[in-house]
C-alpha positions in Angstrom: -202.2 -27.9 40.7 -200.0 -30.4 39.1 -198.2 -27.3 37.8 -197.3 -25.9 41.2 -196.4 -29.3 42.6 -193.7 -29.3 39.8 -192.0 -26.1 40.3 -191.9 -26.7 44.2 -189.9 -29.9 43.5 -187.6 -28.1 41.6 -186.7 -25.4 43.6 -186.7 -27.8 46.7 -184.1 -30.1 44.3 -181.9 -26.4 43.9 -181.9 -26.0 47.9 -180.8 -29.5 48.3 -178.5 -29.7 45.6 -177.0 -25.6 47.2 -176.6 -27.2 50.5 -174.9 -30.3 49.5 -172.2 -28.2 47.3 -171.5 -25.5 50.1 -171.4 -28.6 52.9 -168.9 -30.9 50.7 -167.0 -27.3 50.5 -167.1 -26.3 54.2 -165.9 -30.2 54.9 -163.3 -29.9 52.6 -161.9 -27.1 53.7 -161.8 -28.1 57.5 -160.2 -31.2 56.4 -157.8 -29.6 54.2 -157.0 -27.4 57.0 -156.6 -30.2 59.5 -154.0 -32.2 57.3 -151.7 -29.3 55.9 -151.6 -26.4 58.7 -148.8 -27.9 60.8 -147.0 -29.6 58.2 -146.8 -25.8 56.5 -145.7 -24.1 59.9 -143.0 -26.6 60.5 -141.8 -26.0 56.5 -142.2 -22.0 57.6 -139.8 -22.9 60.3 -137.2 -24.8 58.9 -137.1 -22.2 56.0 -136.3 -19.3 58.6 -133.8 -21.3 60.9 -132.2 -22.2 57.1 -132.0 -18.1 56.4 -130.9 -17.7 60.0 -127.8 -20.1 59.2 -127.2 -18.2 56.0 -126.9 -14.7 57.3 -124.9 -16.7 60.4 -122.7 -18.3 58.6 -121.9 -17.1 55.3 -120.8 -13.5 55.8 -119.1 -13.5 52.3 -121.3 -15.0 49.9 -120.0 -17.8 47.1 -121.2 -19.5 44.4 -122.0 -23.1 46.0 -123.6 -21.1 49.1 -125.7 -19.1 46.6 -127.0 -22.3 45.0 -127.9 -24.0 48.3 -129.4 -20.7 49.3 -131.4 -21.0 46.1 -132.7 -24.8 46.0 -134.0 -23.9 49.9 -136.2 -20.6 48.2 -137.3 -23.2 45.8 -138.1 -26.2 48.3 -139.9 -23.8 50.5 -142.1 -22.1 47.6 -143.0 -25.8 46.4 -144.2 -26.3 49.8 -146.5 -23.5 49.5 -144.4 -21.3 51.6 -143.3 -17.6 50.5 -139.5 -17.2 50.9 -140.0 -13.2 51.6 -141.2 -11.7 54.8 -141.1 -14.2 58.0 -142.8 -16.8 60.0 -145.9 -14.3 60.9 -146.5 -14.2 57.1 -150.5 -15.0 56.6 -151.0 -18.9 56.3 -151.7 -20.4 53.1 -154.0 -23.1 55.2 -156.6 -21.1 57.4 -160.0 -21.6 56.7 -160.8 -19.1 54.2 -157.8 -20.2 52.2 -158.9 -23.8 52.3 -162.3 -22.7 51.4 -160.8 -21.0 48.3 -158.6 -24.5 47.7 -161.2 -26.7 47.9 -163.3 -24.4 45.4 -160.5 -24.3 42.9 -160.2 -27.9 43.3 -164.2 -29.1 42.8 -164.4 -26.2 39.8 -160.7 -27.7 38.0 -159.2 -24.4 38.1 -156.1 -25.5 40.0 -153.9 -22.5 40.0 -150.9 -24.3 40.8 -149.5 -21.8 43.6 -151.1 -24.2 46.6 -150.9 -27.8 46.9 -151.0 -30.4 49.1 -147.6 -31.3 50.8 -148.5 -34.1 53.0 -149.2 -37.6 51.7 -152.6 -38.0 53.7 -153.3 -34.2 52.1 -152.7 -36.1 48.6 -154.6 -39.2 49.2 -157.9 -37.0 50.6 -157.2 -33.9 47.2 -157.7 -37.3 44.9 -161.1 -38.6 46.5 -162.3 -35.2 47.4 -161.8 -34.2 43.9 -163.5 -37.6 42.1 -166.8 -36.7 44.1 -166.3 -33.3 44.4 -166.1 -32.5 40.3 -169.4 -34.3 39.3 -171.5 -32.6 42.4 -169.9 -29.0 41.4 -171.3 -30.2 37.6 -174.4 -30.6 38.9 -174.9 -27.7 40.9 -173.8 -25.3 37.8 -176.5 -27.1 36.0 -178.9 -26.7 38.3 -178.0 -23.0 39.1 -178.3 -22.5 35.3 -181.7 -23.8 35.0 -182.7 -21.3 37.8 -181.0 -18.8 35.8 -182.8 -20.1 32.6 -186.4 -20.2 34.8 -185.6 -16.4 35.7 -184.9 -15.2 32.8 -188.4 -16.9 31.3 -189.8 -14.9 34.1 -188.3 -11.5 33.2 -189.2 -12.3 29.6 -193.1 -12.6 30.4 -193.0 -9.7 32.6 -191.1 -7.4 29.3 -194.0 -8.9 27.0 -196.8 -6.7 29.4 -195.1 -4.0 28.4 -193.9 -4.5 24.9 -195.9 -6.4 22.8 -193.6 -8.0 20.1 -192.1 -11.2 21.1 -188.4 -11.1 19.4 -188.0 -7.7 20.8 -188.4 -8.8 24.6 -186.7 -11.8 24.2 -183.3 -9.8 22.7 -183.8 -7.2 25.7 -184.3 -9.6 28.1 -181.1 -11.8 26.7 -179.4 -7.9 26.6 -180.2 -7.3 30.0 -179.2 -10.1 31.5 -175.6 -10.4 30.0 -175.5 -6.8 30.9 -176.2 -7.3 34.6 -174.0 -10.5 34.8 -171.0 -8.6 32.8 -171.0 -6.4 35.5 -171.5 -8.2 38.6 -168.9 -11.1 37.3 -166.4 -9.3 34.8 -165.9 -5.5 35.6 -166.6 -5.2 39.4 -164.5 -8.2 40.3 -161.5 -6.6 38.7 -161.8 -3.1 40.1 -162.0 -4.5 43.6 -158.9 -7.0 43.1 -157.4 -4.2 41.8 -158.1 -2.3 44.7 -157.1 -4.7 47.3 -154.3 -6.4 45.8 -152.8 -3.5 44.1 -153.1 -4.6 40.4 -154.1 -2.6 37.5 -157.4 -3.0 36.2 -156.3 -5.3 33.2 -154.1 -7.3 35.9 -157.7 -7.8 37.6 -159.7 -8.8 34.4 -156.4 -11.2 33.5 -157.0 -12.9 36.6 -161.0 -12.5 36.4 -160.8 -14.3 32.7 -158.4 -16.8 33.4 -160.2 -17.7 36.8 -163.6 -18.2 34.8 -162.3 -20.1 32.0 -160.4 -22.8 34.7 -157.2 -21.7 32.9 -156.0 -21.3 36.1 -152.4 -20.4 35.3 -151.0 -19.1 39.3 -149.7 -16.1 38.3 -152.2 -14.0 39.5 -153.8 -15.4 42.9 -155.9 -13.4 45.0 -155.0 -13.3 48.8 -151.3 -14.4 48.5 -149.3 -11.3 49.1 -147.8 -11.1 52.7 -147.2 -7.6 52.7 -150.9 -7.2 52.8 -153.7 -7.5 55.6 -156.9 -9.7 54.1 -160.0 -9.6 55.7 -160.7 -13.2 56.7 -163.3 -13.9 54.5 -161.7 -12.3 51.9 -160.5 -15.9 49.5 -164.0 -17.5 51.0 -165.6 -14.7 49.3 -164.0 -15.1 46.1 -164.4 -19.2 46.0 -168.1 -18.1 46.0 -167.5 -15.7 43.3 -166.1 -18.3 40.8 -169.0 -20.5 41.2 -171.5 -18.3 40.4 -169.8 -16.8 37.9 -169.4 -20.0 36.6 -173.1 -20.9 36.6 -173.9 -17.4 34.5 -170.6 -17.7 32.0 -172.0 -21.9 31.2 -175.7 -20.1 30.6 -174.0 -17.6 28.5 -172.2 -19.6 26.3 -175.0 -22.0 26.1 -177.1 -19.4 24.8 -174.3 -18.5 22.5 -174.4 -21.9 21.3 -178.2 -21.8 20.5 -177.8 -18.5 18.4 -175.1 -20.1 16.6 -177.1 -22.8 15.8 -180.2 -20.6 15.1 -178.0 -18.6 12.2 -176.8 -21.7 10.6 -180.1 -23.0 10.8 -181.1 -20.5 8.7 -178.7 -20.1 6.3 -178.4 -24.0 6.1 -181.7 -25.3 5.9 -180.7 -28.9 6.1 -178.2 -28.5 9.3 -181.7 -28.0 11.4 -183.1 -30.9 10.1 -180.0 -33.3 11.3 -180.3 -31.5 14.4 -184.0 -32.0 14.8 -183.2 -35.7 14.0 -180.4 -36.2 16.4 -182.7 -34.2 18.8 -185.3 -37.0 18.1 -183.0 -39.8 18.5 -181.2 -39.0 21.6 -185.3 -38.2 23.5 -185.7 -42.2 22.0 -182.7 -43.3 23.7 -183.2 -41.7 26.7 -186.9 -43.3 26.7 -185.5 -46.5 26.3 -183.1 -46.1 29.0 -185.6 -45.2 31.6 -188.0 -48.3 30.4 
């Protein structure tokens, strides 16, 4: 009984800890959306009366025209807006694009293509981030214990069927990076690379860098103008990354394990140290709680 009392705690704990993280999300992205929309359609403005004045006034183009030409492409693109196309271009600020923000933002990914332009934008990005970064931590933790729970779970179900231990627990660990390989690393790609008109190694480039909060910018999903996006398209992907997230941390925490298995085994006296620190850090953490 005391058993079942346990496990019901813990997956009441997971549903708590999922709403939280989606809420803080949703919040954040209304609030993101609230502080930067207007201030990027009045920079979307001024940028097309400025190439209105250009084409106006400068029907033979110089060199000093050029350069002022120039630094308004680059003001406008540092204010998130993209110089080609025209005001009806998609906004960087709807919902589902602040969604996706406020993701990249609680997971550190921070592409660099979007930021916030307005100095009450700024101030909220700082405090949003210093709560948002330790609740996203704990929600990957707790999504990998779930993981972790359901992979026991497959494990014991493998061991009806085949009777040696090691064997299960390397098709079950087989398995399970199979399936998560292919929902997180090789169907991702082929559908960016359907939608956004990339190659498949242009999709796993952005898939890789995405999942290991690289983050450079120079592949985003959802940014070109000539296309039409569904509008849950970047919401859709911000959910993506988490998860994905949650089952890479898992993976390379198993990798860890195995690492430290091997060496263990080669190197008799590494698994004693560990066993000791092991020990130590269980006495401090007693201690602590007293």
């Amino acid at each position: 009984m005391a058993k079942f009392q346990y496990v019901r705690f813990k997956v009441s704990w997971t549903a708590i800890l999922t709403l939280a993280h989606f809420t803080y999300l949703l919040v954040g992205a209304t609030i993101f959306q609230i502080l930067e929309r207007e201030a990027e359609s009045n920079n979307r403005n001024h940028f097309q009366l400025e190439k209105l004045h250009f084409l106006a006034n400068y029907t033979c183009l110089d060199g000093p025209a050029l350069e002022k030409f120039v630094q308004v492409i680059l003001d406008a693109w540092e204010k998130g807006v993209n110089p080609s196309g025209n005001s009806t271009n998609p906004s960087n600020w709807d919902f589902s694009s602040s969604f996706f923000f406020a993701g990249t933002v609680v997971t550190t990914i921070g592409y660099g293509n979007l930021s916030p332009s307005t100095v009450s934008g700024q101030v909220f990005c700082v405090f949003y981030a210093l709560c948002g970064i330790p609740l996203n931590l704990a929600f990957l933790k707790q999504l990998g214990k779930c993981l972790t729970i359901h992979l026991g779970r497959l494990e014991r179900g493998m061991v009806s069927v085949v009777p040696h231990k090691q064997t299960v627990e390397a098709l079950a660990v087989s398995l399970f990076f199979i399936t998560g390989s292919l929902l997180f690393l090789v169907i991702p790609p082929l559908l960016f690379s359907y939608v956004e008109g990339w190659s498949f190694g242009e999709g796993f480039y952005f898939t890789f860098i995405t999942l290991s909060t690289i983050g450079f910018g120079d592949y985003v999903v959802g940014t070109d103008p000539g296309k039409e996006y569904i509008s849950l398209y970047r919401s859709l992907a911000g959910i993506w990354i988490i998860f994905a997230l949650a089952w890479l941390a898992l993976i390379l925490n198993m990798g860890a394990r195995t690492m430290e298995y091997a060496i263990g085994l080669t190197h008799p006296g590494f698994k004693k140290q560990k066993e000791e620190e092991d020990v130590s850090s269980s006495t401090i953490e007693d201690t602590s709680n007293m």
